[in-house]
Residue, then its C-alpha position, 0 to 999 in steps of 0.5 A: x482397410x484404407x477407411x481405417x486409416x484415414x480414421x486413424x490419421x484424422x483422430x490423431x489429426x484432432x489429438x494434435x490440434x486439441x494438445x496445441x489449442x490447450x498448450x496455446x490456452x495455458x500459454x495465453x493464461x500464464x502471459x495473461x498473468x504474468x502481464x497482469x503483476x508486472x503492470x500492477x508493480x509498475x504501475x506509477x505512484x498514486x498521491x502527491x509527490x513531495x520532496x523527499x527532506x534531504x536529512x533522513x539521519x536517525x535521531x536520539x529518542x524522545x528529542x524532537x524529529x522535526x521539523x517536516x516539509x509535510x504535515x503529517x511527514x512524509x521523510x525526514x529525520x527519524x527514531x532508530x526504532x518503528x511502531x508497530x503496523x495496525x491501527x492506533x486508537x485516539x485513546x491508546x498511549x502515545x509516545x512523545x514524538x510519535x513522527x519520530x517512530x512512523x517515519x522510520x516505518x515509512x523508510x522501510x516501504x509503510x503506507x500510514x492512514x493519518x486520520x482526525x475525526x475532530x470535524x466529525x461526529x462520532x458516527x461519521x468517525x466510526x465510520x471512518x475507523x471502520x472503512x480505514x480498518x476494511x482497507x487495512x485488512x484488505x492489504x493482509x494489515x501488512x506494512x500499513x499503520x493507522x494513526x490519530x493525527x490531530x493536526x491535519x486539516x481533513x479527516x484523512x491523509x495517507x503517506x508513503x515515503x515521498x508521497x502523500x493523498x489528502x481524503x476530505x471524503x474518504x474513498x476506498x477505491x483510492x485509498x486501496x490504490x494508493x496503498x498497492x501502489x506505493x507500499x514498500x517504495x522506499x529506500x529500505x523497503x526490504x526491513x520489516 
């Protein structure tokens, strides 16, 4: 009778132990990740910092924006209306002012892929299109732009508001770093 007991007490023992060890293991899980999304949002800002331009006032359409403290801007003054984010081809219709339009899009948290392939050959520039496509997808295509910046010293830039990542070899890794990191730090970040 008391064998039976015991058998009992330690299989109830083992029952208590086992729920503890897998209530202990979901808690572990459930901080591991919710540590892990905190530190990703926090984490510092890639890229340069750049002054943010003292003057971000909407502007008429069609007039000149200009001028920026950065090339390709980073701030500064601004169309009322953005582009739409995806990627822009050399060959598509440019609006004047184009600056006008992408940095209302950076006020509102979008990262920009500036790029210019005139240094390039054309396989190096397809390539280019194709790797900034890649990063684009990878991020949901949400809140990025690609865009044909003919004045820029190297094949690629990247901005977001107040920041900017100069790529004379582009390098996914940083590039998709900079886009996680700094997509949607800007100061109306909770527009489309």
């Amino acid at each position: 009778m008391k064998s039976k007991r015991q058998a009992k007490k330690r299989q109830k023992k083992r029952k208590q132990i086992l729920n503890w060890v897998l209530w202990g293991g979901l808690i572990v899980v459930v901080l591991g990740v919710v540590g892990y999304a905190v530190l990703a949002r926090n984490q510092p800002p890639t890229g340069e910092s750049v002054p943010v331009m003292p003057d971000n006032s909407h502007v008429p359409e069609g007039t000149d924006p200009g001028p920026y403290n950065t090339d390709p801007p980073s701030s500064g003054r601004h169309y009322a209306n953005e582009m739409n984010a995806g990627f822009y081809d050399e060959g598509d219709q440019e609006p004047p002012y184009p600056a006008g339009y992408l940095v209302h899009n950076l006020e509102h948290g979008y990262v920009i892929f500036w790029y210019n392939c005139s240094s390039l050959d054309d396989q190096a520039c397809s390539s280019l299109k194709s790797s900034i496509k890649s990063i684009m997808d990878q991020v949901d295509n949400f809140k990025v732009i690609a865009y044909p910046w003919p004045s820029i010293d190297v094949p690629m830039v990247l901005t977001s508001w107040g920041r900017i990542q100069k790529f004379k070899n582009f390098d996914p890794k940083q590039a998709q770093a900079f886009v996680l990191t700094n997509r949607n730090k800007a100061p109306e970040l909770n527009a489309p």
